[in-house]
C-alpha positions as CSV (number, residue, x, y, z in Angstrom):
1,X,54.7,50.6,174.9
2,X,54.4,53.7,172.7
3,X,51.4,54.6,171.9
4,X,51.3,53.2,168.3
5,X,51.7,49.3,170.2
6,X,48.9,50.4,172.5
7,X,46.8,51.3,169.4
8,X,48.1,48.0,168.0
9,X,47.1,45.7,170.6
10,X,44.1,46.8,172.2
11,X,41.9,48.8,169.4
12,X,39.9,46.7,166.9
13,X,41.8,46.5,163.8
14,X,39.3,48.3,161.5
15,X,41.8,51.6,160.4
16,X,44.7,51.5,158.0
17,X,46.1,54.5,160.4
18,X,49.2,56.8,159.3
19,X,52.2,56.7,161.1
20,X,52.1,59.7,163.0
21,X,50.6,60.6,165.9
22,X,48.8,64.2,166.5
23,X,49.5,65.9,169.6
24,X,48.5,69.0,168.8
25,X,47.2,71.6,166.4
26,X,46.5,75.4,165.9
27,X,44.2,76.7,162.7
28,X,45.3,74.4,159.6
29,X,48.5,73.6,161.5
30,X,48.9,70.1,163.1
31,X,51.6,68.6,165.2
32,X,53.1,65.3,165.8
33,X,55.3,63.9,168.6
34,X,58.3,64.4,167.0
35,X,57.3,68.2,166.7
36,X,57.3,68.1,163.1
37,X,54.5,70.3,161.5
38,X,52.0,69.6,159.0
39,X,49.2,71.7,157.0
40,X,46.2,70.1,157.7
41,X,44.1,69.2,154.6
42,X,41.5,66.6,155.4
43,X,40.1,68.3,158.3
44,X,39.4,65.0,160.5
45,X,37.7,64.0,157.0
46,X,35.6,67.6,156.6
47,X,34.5,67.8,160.5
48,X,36.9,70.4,161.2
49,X,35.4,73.5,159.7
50,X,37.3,76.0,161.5
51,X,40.6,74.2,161.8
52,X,42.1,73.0,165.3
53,X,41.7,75.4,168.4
54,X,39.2,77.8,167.3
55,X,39.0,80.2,170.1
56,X,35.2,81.5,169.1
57,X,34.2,77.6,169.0
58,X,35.9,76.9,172.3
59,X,34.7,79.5,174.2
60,X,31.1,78.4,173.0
61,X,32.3,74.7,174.1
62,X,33.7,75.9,177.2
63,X,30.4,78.2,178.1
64,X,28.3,75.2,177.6
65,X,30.7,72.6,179.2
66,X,30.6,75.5,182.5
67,X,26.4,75.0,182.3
68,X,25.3,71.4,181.7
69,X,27.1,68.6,179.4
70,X,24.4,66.4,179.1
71,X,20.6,65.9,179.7
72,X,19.2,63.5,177.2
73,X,16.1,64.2,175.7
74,X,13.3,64.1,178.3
75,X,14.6,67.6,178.8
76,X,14.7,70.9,177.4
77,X,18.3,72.8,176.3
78,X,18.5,76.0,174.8
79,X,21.5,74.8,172.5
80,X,19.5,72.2,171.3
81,X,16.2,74.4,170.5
82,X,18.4,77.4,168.8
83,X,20.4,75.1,166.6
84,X,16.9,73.4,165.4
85,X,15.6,77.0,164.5
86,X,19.1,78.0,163.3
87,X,19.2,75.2,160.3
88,X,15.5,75.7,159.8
89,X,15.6,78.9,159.2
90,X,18.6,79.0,157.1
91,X,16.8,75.8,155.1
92,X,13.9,76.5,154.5
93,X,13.0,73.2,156.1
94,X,10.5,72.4,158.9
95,X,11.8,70.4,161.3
96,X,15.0,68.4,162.7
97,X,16.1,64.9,164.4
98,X,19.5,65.3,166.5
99,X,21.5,62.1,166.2
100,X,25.8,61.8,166.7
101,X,26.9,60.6,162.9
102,X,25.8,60.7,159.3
103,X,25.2,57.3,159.3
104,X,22.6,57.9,162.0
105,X,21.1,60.9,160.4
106,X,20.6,58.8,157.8
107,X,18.8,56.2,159.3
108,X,16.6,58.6,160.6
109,X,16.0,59.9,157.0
110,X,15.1,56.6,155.8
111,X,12.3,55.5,158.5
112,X,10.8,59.1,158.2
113,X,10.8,58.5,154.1
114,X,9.1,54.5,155.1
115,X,6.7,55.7,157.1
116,X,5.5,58.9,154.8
117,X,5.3,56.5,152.1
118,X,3.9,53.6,153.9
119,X,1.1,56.5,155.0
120,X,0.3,57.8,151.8
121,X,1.0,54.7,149.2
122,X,0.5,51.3,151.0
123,X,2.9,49.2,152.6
124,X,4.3,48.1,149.5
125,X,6.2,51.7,149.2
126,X,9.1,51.1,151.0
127,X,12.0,51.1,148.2
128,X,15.3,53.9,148.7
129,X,16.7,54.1,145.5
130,X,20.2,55.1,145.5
131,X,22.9,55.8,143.4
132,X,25.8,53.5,142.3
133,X,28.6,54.6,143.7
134,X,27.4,56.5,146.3
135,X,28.3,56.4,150.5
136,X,25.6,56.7,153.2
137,X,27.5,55.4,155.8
138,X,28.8,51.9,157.7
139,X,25.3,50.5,160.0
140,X,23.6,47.5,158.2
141,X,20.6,49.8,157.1
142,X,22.7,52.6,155.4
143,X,25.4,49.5,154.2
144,X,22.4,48.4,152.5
145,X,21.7,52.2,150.9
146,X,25.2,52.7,149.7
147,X,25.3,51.6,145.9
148,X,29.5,49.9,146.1
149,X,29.2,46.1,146.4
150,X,32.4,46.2,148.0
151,X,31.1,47.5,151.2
152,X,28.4,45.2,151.4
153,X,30.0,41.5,150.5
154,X,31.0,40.6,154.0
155,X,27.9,41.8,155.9
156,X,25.1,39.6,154.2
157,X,22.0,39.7,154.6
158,X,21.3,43.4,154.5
159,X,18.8,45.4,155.3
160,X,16.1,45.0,152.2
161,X,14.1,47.4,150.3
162,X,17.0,48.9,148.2
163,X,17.7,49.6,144.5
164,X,20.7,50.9,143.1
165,X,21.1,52.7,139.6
166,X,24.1,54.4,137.7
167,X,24.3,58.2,137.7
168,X,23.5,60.7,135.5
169,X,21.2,57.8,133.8
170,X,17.6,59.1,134.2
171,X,16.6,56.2,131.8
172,X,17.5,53.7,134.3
173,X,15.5,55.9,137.2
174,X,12.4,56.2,135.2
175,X,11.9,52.5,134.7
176,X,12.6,51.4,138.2
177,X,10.2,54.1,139.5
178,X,7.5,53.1,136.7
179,X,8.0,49.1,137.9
180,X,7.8,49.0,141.8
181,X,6.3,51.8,144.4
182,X,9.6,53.5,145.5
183,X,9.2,55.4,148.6
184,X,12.4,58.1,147.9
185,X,15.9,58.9,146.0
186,X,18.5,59.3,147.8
187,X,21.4,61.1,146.4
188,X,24.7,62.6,147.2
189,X,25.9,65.9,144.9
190,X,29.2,65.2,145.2
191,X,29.7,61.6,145.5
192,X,33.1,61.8,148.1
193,X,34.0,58.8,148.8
194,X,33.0,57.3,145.2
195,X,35.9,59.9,143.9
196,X,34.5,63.6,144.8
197,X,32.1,63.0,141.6
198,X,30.0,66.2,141.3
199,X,26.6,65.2,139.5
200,X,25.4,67.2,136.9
201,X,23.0,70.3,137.0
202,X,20.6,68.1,134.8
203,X,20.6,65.2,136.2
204,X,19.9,66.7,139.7
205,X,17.1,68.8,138.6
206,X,15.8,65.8,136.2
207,X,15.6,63.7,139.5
208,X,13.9,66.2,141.9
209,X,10.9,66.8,139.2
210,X,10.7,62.8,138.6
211,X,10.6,62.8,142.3
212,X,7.6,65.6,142.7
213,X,5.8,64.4,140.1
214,X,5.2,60.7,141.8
215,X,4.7,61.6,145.1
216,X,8.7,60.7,145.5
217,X,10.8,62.1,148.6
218,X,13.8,63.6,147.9
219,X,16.7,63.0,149.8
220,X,20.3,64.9,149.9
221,X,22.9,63.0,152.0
222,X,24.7,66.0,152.9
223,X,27.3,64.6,155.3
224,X,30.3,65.5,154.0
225,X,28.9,68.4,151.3
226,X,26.9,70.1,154.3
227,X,28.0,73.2,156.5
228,X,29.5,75.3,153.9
229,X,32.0,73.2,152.2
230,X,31.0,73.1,149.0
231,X,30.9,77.2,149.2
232,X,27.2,77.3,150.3
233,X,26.1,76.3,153.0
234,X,24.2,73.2,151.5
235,X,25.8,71.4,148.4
236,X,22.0,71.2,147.1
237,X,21.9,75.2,146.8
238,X,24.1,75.2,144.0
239,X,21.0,73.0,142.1
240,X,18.2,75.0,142.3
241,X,16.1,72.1,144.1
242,X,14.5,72.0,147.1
243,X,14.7,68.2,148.9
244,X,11.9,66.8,151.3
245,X,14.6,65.7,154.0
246,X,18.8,66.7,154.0
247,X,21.1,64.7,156.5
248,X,23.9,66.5,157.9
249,X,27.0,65.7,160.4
250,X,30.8,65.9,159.9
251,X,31.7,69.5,159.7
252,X,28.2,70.5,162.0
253,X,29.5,70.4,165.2
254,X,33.6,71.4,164.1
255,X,35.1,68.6,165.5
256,X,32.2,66.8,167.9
257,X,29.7,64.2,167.3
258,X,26.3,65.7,166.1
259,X,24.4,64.3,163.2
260,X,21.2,66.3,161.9
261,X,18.0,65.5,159.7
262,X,16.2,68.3,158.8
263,X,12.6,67.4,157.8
264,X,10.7,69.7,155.0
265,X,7.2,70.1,154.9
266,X,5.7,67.3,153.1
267,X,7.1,65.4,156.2
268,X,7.8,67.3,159.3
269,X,5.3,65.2,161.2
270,X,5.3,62.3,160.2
271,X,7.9,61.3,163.0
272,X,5.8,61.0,166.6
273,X,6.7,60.2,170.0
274,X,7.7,57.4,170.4
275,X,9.0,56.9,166.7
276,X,12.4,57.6,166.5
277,X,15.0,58.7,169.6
278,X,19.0,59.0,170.4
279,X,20.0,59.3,174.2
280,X,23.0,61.5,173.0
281,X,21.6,63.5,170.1
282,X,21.3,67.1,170.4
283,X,23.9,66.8,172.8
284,X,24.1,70.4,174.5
285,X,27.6,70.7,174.2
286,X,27.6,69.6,170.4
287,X,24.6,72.1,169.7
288,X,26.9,75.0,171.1
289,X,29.6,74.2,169.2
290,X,27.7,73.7,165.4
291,X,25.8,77.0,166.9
292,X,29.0,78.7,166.6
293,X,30.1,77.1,163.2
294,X,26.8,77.9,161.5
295,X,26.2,81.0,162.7
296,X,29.6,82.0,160.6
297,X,28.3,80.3,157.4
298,X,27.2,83.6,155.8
299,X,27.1,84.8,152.3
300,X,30.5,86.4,152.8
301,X,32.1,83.1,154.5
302,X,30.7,81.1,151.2
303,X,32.1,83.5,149.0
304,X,35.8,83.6,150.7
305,X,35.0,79.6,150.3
306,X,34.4,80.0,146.7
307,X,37.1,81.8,146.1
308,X,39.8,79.7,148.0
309,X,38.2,76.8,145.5
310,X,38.6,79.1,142.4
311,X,42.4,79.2,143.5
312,X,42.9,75.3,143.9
313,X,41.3,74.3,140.9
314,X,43.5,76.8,138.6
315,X,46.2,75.6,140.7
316,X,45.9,72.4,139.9
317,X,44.3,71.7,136.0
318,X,46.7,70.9,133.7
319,X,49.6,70.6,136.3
320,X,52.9,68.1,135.5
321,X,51.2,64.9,137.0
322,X,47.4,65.7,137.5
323,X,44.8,64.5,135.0
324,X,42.1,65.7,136.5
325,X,40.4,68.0,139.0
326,X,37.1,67.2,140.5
327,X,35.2,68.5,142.8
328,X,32.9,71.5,144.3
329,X,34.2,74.4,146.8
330,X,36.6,72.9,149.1
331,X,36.1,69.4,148.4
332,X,38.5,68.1,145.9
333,X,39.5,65.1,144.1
334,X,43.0,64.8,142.0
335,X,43.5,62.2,139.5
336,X,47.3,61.6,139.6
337,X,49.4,59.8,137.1
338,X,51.1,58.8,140.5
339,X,49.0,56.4,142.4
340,X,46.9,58.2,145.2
341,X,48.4,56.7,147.9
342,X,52.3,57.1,146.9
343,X,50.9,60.6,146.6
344,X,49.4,61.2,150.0
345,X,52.3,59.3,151.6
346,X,55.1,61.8,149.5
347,X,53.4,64.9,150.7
348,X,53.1,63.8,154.4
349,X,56.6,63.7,154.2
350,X,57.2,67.1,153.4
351,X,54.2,68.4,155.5
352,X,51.0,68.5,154.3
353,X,48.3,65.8,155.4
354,X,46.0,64.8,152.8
355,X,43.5,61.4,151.8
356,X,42.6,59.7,149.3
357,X,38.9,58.6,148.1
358,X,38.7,55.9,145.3
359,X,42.0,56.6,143.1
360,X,42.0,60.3,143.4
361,X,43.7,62.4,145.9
362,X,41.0,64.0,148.1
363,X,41.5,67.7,149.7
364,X,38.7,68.4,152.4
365,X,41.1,72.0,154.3
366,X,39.5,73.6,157.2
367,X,36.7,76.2,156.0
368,X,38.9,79.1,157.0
369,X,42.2,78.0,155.8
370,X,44.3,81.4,155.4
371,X,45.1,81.8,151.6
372,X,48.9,82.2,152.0
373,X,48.5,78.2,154.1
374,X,46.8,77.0,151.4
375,X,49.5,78.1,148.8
376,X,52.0,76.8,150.4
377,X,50.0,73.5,150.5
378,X,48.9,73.7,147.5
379,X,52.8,74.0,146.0
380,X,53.9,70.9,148.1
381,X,51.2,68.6,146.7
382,X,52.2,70.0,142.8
383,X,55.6,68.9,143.4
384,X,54.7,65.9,144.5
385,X,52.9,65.2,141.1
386,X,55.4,66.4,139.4
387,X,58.3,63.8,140.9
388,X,59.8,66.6,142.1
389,X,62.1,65.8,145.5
390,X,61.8,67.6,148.3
């Protein structure tokens, strides 16, 4: 059986999967088993900040792998410990909960927000409001979170204590907060998997001093945004605010399973032993691998991020076939006259892996894409647009 039957008949049918296999992969190059070459730009969905093969990220994987791979928690790892004061540090924030995904850092964020509100407010104060639209991630709890009925019709009942209201509409988040206790907002500042829909400057600022002023946690879902992509290190940064708790994964680790949630100081105790716990989070191995990653995020990183961004979104505004470009740093959503799909499917044919999210095209290249790769990428997917065969 090749290995496409094998996937066929013995993995749950829960992915729409490409036809091609990847064997291989250097930087933002990737390999199938035909040989045929493709420019990566999805990144394993934003995880893989540094491309495939990194030799700076192995050799931290490597080290570690050499030491100890695993310990769980009733123990003590330095990888674990540095990372923690790593992301505080760089933060601002207090504390941080290892998990493995952004669903569970998530989860995470919303019993430390339950049980700071619950603490200060009564156990009435347990609503998350949410944005329409938005993603949090695929367990019951953060199905429940995520403002798209879609994701939630075939999963009833969810978890309760939820409330969803449109973006951008601080009329709507003003009377819902002035009817029932809410215990936080949670937010996304790029909506990716709603479309790549940046939210506004005002309506982000507008939220975290509604939020202050009641006694409200703020909380930025920065699963996909996080670890530099949007050209600083925190999508949040490019605000001007300052949330109570941030939830991290995807691009963290740089292609392994490490979810983060880094607590501020309004609630970096609230969470005591006993309260919370992952056998697998803070994974040694994981922690020296987003060691390496973060400790490469710097100013000068971010701006050569920026800048690759600047360059894309010239690229592609106002281009035969594109109606729009959305989007922050080096996460980017195309409108195409073309449907999304036709689009992704032409341009893996002439070598460039992309995705879609919603009806838009969505770019999410490796952190450290060279320029002259991301040209040449960013030429294919134009053409494409434009009908023009290869």
């Amino acid at each position: 059986m090749t290995i496409q039957e094998l996937d066929a008949s013995y993995v749950a049918n829960t992915y729409k999967r490409f036809p091609v296999q990847i064997v291989r992969g250097q930087g933002s190059w990737a390999e199938d088993e035909n040989g045929k070459q493709y420019i990566d730009m999805g990144s394993g969905i934003a995880v893989t900040s540094f491309g495939f093969g990194d030799r700076e990220w192995k050799q931290a994987v490597i080290g570690q792998l050499d030491r100890v791979q695993h310990t769980s928690n009733l123990y003590y790892t330095e990888p674990c410990a540095r990372l923690a004061q790593m992301l505080c540090e760089k933060t601002g924030m207090k504390k941080v909960f290892f998990s493995n995904s952004g669903a569970e850092s998530n989860e995470c964020a919303i019993k430390a927000a339950r049980k700071y509100a619950a603490s200060r407010h009564g156990p009435e104060c347990f609503t998350i409001v949410t944005l329409k639209n938005s993603f949090h991630g695929r367990t019951l709890t953060t199905l429940a979170a995520t403002g798209q009925d879609h994701y939630h019709e075939l999963f009833q009942p969810l978890t309760p204590g939820f409330a969803h209201v449109p973006a951008e509409d601080m009329e709507a988040l003003r009377r819902l907060t002035a009817r029932q206790p809410v215990a936080a907002i949670l937010i996304e500042c790029v909506q990716g998997e709603g479309g790549v829909v940046p939210l506004s400057q005002a309506y982000v600022r507008a939220v975290a001093a509604l939020a202050k002023e009641k006694d409200i946690l703020l909380i930025v879902d920065e699963v996909q945004t996080g670890n530099g992509r949007t050209g600083q290190l925190y999508a949040y940064m490019h605000y001007g605010v300052q949330p109570d708790i941030v939830s991290t994964a995807k691009g963290l680790a740089g292609g392994l399973p490490l979810g983060a949630t880094l607590l501020g100081e309004k609630v970096e105790n609230v969470l005591s032993f006993g309260d919370h716990g992952s056998t697998f989070g803070g994974n040694p191995v994981c922690c020296a691998g987003a060691l390496s990653v973060l400790s490469r995020l710097d100013e000068s990183f971010l701006q050569e991020i920026r800048e690759k961004s600047a360059y894309l979104f010239h690229a592609f505004q106002g281009a035969p076939g594109i109606e729009a470009v959305t989007g922050l740093g080096l996460m980017i959503g195309l409108k195409t006259q073309r449907p999304a799909a036709q689009v992704v499917s032409a341009c893996m044919e002439r070598g460039v892996l992309c995705l879609t999210a919603k009806d838009k095209v969505r770019l999410l290249p490796a952190l450290n894409i060279p320029m002259e790769t991301l040209k040449k990428a960013a030429q294919i997917i134009k053409a494409v647009c434009a009908g023009q065969e290869g």
